[in-house]
C-alpha positions in Angstrom: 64.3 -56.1 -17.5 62.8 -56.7 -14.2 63.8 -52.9 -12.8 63.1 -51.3 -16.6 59.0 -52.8 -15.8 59.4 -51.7 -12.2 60.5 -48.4 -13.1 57.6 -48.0 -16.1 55.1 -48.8 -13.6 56.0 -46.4 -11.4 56.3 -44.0 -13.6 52.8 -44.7 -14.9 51.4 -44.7 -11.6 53.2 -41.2 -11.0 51.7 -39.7 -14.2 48.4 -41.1 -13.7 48.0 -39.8 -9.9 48.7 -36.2 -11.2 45.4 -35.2 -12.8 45.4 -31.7 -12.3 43.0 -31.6 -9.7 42.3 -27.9 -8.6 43.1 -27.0 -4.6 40.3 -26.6 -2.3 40.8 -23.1 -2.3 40.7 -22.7 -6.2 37.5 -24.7 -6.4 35.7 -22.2 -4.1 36.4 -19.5 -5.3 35.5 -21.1 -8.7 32.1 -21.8 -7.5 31.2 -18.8 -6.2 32.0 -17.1 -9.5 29.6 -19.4 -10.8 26.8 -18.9 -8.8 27.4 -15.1 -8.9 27.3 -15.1 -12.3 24.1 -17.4 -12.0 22.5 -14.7 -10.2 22.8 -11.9 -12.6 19.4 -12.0 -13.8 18.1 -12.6 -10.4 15.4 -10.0 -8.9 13.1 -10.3 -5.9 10.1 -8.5 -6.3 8.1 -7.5 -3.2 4.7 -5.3 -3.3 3.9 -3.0 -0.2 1.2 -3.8 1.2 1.0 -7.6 -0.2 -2.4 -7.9 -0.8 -5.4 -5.7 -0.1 -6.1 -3.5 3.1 -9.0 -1.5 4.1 -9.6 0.4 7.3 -12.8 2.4 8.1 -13.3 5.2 10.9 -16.4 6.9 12.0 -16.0 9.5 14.4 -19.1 12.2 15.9 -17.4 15.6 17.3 -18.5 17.7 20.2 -19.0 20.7 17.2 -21.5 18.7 15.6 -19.3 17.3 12.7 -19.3 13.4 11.9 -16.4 11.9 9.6 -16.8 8.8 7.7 -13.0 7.8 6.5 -12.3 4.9 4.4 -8.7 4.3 3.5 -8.3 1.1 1.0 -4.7 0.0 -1.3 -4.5 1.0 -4.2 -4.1 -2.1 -6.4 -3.5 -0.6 -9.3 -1.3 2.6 -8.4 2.3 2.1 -7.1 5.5 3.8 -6.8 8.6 1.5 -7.9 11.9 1.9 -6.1 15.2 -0.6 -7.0 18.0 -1.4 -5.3 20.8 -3.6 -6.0 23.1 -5.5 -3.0 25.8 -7.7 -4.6 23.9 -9.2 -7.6 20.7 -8.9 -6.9 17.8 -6.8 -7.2 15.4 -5.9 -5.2 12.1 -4.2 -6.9 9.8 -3.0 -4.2 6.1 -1.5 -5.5 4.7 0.6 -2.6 1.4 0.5 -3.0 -1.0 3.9 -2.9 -3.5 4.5 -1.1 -7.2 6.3 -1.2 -9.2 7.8 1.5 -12.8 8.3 0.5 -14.0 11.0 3.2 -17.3 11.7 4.0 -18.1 14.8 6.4 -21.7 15.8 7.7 -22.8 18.4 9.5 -26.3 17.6 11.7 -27.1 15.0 9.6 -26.5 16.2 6.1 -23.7 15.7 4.0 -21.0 18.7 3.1 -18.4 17.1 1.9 -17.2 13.7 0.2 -13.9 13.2 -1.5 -11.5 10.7 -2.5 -8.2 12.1 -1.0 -5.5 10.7 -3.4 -2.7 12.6 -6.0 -5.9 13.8 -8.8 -7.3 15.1 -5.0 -4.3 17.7 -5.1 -4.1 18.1 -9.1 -7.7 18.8 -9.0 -7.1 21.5 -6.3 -4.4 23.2 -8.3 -1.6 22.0 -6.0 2.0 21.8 -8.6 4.2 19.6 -7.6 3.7 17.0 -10.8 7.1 15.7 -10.6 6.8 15.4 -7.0 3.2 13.4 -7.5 5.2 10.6 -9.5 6.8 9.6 -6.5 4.4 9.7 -3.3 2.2 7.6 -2.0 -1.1 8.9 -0.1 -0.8 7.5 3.1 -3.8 8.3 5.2 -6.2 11.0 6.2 -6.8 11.6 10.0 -8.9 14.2 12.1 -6.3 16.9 13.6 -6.4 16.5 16.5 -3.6 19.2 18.0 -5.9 21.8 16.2 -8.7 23.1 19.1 -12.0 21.8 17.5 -13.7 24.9 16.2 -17.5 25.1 16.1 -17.4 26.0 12.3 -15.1 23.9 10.7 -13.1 20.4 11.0 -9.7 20.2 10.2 -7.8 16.7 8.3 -4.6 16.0 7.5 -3.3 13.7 4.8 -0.1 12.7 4.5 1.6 11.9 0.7 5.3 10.0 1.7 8.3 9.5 -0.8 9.2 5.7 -0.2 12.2 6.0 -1.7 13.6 8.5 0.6 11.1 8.4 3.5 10.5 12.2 2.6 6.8 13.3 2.9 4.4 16.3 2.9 1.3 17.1 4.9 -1.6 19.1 4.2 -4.2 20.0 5.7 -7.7 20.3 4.6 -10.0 22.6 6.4 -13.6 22.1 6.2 -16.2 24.6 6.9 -20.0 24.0 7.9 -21.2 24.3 4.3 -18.6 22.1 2.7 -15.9 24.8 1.3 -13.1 23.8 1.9 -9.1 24.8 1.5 -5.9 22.9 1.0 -2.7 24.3 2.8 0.9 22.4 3.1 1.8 21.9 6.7 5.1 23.7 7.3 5.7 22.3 10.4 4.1 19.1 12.2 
């Protein structure tokens, strides 16, 4: 009777040590299912530049032009580009920007624009489906143009975040304020 209890109680110690506790292994891999899973939903939104920006530049020319260029972000225009690595997404808004440009000639005004995409609509340029997806950048004196005694020469600069491509135009001013928009082929 004595080895029949003896026996039981192993037996019951046996049966109640196996639990079916998973390996080390098997429970890792188990989590990390989980917490993939988890992170289905999970997106991590990012806007380019965070928060506001301004920068102002004032420059007087030997030719008797002064520009007045204020370039702000765009709070309410962006251009939305998503990528996914493993399981999550990343949703980046690059902001847009506007250059408000002011150009005199001795003292008087000749020309002030806000150089952004409706700049480029408004000047006939077609390339809608392009316009979606640019930013404008910034607008800068050309500088590897010789300064001419009649006219002042800008470039702008409309980028494709998602691809880094861009285009450049420039924008020649003349002493009464015409002016002309022309793609740069080659900068």
């Amino acid at each position: 009777m004595n080895k029949l209890l003896f026996l039981v109680l192993i037996s019951a110690i046996g049966i109640f040590s196996c639990e079916g506790r998973k390996s080390k292994a098997d429970a890792l891999k188990e989590s990390v299912t989980i917490f993939k899973d988890s992170l289905g939903a999970l997106e991590i939104i990012e806007y380019i530049p965070e928060i506001y920006a301004e920068v102002k530049t004032d420059s007087i020319l030997s030719n008797g032009f002064s520009i007045s260029i204020k370039t702000y972000t765009n709070m309410k225009k962006s251009v939305t580009i998503k990528h996914k690595i493993d399981a999550i997404t990343y949703i980046n808004h690059h902001r847009d920007w506007i250059s408000e440009v002011k150009v005199k000639k001795r003292d008087k005004v000749i020309f002030e624009e806000k150089i952004d995409t409706q700049f480029l609509l408004k000047n006939n340029i077609t390339i809608n489906d392009y316009l979606s997806k640019v930013i404008n950048t910034r607008v800068w004196i050309d500088d590897k143009l010789s300064i001419e005694k009649d006219s002042i020469s800008l470039l702008t600069v409309f980028l494709n975040p998602e691809d880094d491509d861009f285009i450049i135009y420039r924008i020649l001013i003349g002493n009464e304020g015409k002016y002309s928009l022309k793609k740069v082929e080659n900068y």
